[in-house]
C-alpha positions as CSV (number, residue, x, y, z in Angstrom):
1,X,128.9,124.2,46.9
2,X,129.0,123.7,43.5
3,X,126.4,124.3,40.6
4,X,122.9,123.8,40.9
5,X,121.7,120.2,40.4
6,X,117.9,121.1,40.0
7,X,117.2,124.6,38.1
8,X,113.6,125.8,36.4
9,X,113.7,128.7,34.4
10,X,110.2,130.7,34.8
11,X,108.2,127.2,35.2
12,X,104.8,127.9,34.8
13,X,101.7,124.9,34.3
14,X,98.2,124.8,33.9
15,X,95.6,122.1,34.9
16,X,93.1,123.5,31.8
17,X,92.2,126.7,32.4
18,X,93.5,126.9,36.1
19,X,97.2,128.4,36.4
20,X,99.3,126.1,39.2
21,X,102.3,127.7,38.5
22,X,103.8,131.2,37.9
23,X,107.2,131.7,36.6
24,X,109.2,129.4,39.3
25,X,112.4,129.6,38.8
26,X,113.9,127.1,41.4
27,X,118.2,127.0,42.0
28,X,119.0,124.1,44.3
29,X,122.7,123.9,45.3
30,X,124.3,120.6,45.1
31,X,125.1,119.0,48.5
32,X,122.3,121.1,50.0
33,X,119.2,120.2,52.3
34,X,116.4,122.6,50.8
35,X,113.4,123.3,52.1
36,X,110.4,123.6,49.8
37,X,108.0,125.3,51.9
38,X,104.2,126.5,51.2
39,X,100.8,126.2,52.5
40,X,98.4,122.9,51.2
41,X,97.7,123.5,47.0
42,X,100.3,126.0,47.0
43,X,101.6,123.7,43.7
44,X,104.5,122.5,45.9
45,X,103.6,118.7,44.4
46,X,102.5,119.8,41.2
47,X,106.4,121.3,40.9
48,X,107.6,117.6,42.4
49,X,106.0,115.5,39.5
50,X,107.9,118.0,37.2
51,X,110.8,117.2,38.4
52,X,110.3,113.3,38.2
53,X,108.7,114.2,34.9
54,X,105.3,112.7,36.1
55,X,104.0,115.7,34.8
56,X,105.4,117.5,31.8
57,X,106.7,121.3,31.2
58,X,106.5,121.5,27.3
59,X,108.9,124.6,27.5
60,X,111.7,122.4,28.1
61,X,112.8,125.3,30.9
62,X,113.5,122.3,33.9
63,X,116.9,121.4,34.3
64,X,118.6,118.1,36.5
65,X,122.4,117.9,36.9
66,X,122.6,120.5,34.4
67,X,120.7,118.4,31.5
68,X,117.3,119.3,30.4
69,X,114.9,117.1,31.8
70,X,112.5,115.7,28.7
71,X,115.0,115.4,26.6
72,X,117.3,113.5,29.0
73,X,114.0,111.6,31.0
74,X,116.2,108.2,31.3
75,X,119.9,109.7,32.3
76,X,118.2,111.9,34.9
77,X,115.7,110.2,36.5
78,X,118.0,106.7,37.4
79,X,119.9,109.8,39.3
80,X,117.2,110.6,41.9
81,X,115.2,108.6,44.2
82,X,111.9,109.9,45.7
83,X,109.5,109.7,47.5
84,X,106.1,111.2,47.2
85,X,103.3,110.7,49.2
86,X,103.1,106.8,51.1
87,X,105.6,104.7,50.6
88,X,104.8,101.7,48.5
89,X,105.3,98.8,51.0
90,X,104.4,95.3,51.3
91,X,103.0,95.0,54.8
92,X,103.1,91.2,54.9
93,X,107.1,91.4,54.0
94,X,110.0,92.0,56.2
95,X,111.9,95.3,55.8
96,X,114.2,93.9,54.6
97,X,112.5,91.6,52.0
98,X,110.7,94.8,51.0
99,X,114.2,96.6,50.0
100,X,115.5,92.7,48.5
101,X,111.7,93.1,46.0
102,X,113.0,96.7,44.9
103,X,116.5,95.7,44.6
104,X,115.7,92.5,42.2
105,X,113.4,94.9,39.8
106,X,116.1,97.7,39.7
107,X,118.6,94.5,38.9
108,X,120.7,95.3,42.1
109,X,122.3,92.8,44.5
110,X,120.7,91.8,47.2
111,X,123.2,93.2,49.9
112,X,122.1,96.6,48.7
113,X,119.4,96.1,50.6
114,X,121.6,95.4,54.0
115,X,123.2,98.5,53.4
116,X,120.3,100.7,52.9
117,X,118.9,99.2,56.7
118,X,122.0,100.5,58.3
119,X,121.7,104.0,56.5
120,X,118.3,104.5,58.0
121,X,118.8,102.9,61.0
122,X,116.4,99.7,60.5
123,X,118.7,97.1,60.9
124,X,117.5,96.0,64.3
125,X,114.2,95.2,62.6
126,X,114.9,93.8,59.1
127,X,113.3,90.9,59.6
128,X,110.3,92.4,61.2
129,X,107.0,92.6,59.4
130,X,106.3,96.2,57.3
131,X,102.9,96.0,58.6
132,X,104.6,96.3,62.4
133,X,106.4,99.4,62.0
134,X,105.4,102.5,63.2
135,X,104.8,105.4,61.3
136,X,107.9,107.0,61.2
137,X,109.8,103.6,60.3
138,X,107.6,103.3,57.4
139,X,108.9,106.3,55.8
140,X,112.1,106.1,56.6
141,X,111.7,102.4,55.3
142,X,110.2,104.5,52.0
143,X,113.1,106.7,52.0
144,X,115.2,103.7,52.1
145,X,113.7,102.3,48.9
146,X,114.7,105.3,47.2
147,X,118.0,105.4,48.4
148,X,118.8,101.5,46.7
149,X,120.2,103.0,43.7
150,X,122.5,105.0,45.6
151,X,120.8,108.7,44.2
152,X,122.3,111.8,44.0
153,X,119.5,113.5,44.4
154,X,116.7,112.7,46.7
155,X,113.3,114.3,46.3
156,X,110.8,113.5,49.1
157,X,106.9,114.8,49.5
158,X,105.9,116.2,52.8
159,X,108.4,113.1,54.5
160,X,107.5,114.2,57.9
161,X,103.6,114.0,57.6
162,X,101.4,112.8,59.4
163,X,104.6,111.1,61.7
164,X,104.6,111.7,65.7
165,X,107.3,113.3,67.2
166,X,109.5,110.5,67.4
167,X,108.6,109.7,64.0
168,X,109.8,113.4,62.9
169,X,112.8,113.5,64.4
170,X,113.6,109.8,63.1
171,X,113.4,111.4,59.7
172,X,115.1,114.4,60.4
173,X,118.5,112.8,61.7
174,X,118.1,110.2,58.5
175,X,118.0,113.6,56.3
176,X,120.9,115.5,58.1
177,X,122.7,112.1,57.6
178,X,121.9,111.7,54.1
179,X,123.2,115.7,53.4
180,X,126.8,114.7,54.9
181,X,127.4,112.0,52.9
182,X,127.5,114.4,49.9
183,X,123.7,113.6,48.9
184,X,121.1,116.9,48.0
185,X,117.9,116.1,49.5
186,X,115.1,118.4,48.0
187,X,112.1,118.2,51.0
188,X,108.7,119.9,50.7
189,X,107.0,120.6,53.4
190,X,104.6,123.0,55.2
191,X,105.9,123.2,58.5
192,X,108.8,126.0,58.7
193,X,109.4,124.5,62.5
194,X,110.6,121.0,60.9
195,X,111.8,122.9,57.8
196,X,114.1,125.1,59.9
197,X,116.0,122.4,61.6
198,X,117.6,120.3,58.9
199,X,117.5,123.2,55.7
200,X,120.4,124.9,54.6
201,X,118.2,126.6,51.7
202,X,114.9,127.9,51.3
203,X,112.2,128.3,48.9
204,X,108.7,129.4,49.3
205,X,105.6,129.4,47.5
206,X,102.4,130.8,47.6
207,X,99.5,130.4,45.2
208,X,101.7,128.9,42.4
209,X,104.6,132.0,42.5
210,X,107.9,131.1,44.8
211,X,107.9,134.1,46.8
212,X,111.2,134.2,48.5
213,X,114.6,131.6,48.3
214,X,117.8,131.6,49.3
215,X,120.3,130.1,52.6
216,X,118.1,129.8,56.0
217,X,120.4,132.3,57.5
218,X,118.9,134.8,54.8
219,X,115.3,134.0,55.6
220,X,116.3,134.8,59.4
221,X,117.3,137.8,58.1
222,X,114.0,139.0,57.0
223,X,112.9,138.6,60.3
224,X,113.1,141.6,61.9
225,X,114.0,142.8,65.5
226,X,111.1,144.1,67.8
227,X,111.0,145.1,71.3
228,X,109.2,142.9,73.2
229,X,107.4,144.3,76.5
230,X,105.4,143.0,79.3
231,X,102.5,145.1,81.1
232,X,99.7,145.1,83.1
233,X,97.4,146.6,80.5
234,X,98.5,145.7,77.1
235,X,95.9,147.9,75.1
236,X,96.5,150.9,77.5
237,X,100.5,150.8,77.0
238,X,100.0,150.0,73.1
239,X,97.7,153.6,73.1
240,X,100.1,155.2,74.9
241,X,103.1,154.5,72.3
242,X,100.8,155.3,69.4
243,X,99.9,158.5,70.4
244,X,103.5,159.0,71.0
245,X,104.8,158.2,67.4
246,X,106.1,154.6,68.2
247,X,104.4,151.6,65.9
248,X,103.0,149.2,68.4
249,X,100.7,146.3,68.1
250,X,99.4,143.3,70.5
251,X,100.6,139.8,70.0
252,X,100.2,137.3,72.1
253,X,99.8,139.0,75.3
254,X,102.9,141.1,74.7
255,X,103.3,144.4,73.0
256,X,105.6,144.7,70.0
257,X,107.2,147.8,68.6
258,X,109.8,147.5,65.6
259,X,113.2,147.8,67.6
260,X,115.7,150.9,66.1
261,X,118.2,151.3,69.4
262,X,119.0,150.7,72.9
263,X,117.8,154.0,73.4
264,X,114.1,153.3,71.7
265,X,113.9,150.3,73.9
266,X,114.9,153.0,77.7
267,X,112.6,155.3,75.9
268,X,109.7,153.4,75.6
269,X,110.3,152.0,79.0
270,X,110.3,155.8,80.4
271,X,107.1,157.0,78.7
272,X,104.8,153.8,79.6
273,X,106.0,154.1,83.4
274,X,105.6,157.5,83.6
275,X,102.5,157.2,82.3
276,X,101.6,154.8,85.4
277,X,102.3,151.6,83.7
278,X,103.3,148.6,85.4
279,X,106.3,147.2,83.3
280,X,107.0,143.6,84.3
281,X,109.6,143.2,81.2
282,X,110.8,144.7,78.5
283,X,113.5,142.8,75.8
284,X,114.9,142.4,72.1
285,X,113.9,139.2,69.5
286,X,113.9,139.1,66.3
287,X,110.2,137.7,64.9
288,X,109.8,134.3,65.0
289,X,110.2,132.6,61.3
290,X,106.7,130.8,62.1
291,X,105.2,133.9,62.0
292,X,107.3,135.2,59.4
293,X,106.4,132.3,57.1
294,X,102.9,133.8,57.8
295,X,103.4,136.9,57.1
296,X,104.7,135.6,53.7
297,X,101.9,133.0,52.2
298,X,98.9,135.1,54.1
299,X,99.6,138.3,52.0
């Protein structure tokens, strides 16, 4: 990939006295799918209406296709398409004479608009009422009207809420499309399960600051291996390692020790057996990124 086509540089913003944002300092690699990911009023759409310059960083510190944004407002912005929070459609119009509206006030041909119902896969109901659609053709009707100008960047709101989950995986495949035709697709969200299907990079915040961002496989990384064992009396075994020196807690009807070696893992086995425990199973995982994403934004 090449160089970054959104970068902040220690974005911070207050709404009057309250800080939203703490020194975020965002790199999004062209041609990439990331992942904005944080809890609800984490400042994840406060940092969207920066980008689209709905709101304004007066330290000139946010950057789009290397050009400071403020400065360059009109270059920039008739380079992305977005989408943030519902789409703006006409229910008593077709699709398709929903995407023909858009096209005429962005002075585009009409045909733009046929194009745009094959990329999201609406073609089958074009001349269907908006009003019709289900959920999740709605939005990806909404990300089709940002996609009429033919961005190179695409930044979308929370895409996937709200949507059923045909609706979400509608979406998804749209997004995963949109990334191989050479398109960077900046999606918040704050669902790590979606999230982790379609992101190749990551960023997280947490009460305004971005806590952790980089590639998916580098999140997965943080999640570290723990041995996983089954036993007839969970609170009796997890005593039992404690007093022994292991670390052991109780999750979810298992207990979970931080795994070091195969030989930890026949260790542990030995002492809870011969301590008259019944050990139904006993394996290695690394923690789920759910939970990891937890462990993140509840600290």
């Amino acid at each position: 990939m090449s160089s970054p086509i959104i970068e902040t540089h220690e974005l911070s913003y207050f709404f009057g006295n309250q800080q939203v944002l703490d020194k975020v300092s965002l790199n999004v690699p062209s041609g990439s799918i990331y992942g904005f990911l944080g809890p609800n009023g984490a400042g994840k759409t406060t940092t969207i209406k920066i980008l689209l310059n709905l709101l304004r960083s007066e330290a000139k510190n946010v950057f789009v296709f290397g050009q400071e944004l403020s400065g360059n407002r009109i270059s920039v912005l008739s380079r992305i398409g977005s989408l943030v929070e519902q789409p703006a459609i006409y229910g008593h119009l077709s699709g398709r004479e929903n995407l023909i509206v858009r096209a005429s006030l962005l002075r585009l041909k009409s045909h733009k608009a046929d194009e745009v119902l094959e990329l999201t896969g609406l073609s089958s109901a074009a001349y269907k009422k908006a009003s019709q659609y289900s959920l999740g053709m709605k939005q990806r009707l909404g990300i089709g009207l940002a996609l009429l100008s033919d961005p190179q960047l695409l930044i979308l709101d929370e895409p996937t809420n709200g949507l059923d989950p045909n609706g979400i995986i509608e979406v998804r495949k749209l997004l995963t499309n949109l990334a191989q035709q050479g398109k960077t697709v900046f999606v918040s969200s704050h669902l790590l399960s979606e999230v982790e299907k379609t992101a190749s990079h990551v960023g997280i915040i947490n009460k305004g600051t971005l806590i952790f961002q980089g590639t998916l496989q580098e999140l997965q990384h943080l999640s570290n291996e723990q041995v996983l064992v089954e036993v007839d009396d969970n609170v009796r075994a997890a005593n039992i390692l404690l007093k022994n020196g292991h670390s052991a807690d109780i999750i979810e009807k298992q207990v979970i020790v931080p795994y070091l070696s195969k030989d930890q893992m026949a260790a542990i086995n030995t002492l809870l057996v011969s301590a008259g425990c019944s050990v139904s199973a006993i394996s290695k995982s690394k923690k789920d990124l759910e939970h990891l994403f937890l462990s993140l934004t509840q600290s």
